[in-house]
N, C-alpha and C positions, 0 to 999 in steps of 0.2 A: 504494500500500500504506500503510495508516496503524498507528498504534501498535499497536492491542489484535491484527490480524495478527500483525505481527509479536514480540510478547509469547507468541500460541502457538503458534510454529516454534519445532521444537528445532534443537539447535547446528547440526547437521549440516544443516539447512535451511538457516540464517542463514550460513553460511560457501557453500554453496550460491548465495544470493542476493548475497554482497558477490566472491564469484568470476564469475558474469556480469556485474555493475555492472562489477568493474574491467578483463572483455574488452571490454564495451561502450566503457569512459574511452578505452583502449588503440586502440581502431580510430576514436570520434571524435577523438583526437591524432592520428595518421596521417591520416585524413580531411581535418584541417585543414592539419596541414603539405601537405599534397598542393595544397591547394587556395592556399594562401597561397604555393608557390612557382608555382602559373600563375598568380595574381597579378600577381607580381611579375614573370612573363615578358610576360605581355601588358603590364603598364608602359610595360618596355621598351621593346617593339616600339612602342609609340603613341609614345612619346619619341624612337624612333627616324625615324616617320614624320614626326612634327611636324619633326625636323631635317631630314631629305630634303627636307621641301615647303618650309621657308624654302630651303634651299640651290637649291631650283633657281629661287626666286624672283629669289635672290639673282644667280642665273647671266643669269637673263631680263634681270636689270638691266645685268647687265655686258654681254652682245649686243648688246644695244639703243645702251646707249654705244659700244660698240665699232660700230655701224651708221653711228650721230651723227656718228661720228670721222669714219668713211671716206667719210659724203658731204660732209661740210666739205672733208675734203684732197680729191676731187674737183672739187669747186666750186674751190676755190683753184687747181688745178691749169688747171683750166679761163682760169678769171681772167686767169691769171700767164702763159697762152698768149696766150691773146688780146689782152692789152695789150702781147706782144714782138711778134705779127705788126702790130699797129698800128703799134708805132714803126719797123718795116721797110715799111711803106705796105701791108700784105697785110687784105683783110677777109677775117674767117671766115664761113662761113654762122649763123645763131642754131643754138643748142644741141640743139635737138630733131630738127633735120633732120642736125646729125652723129650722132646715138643711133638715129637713128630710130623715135623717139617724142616727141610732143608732152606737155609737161608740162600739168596740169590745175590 
């Protein structure tokens, strides 16, 4: 709508047009709030999964050490057998044939 329009609407027109402009403001505010709070949900949620995926990396990490551990303290344990039955004159058979599996 440009000037010389609006110059020949009478009052009752112009209040007319500045009463839909401001249900129009009225529902694009709404509109935006609406939108700007899934926003800020979906953020969330992305922030939320970024933390999940590090933590369970972070878990992967700690298994695996926790894995590391427990074949060391087998190995040891192994070890620390082997060299008591030696000093009592006993040989053990090699390791794969007590597990029964051969390692590769």
């Amino acid at each position: 709508m440009n000037s010389k329009d609006l110059k020949r609407m009478t009052r009752a027109e112009l209040l007319e047009v500045l009463l839909t402009q401001s249900r129009r403001i009225r529902e694009l505010e709404e509109e935006l709030e609406e939108t700007k709070a899934k926003l800020e949900d979906r953020e969330i949620r992305i922030e939320k999964a970024g933390s999940l995926s590090e933590a369970a990396l972070e878990l992967s990490g700690v298994f695996k050490a926790a894995d590391d551990a427990a074949h060391l303290y087998l190995y040891n344990v192994k070890k620390l057998i082997r060299q008591q039955a030696e000093k009592q004159g006993h040989k053990l058979p090699p390791d794969e044939e007590l597990s029964g599996k051969k390692n590769d």
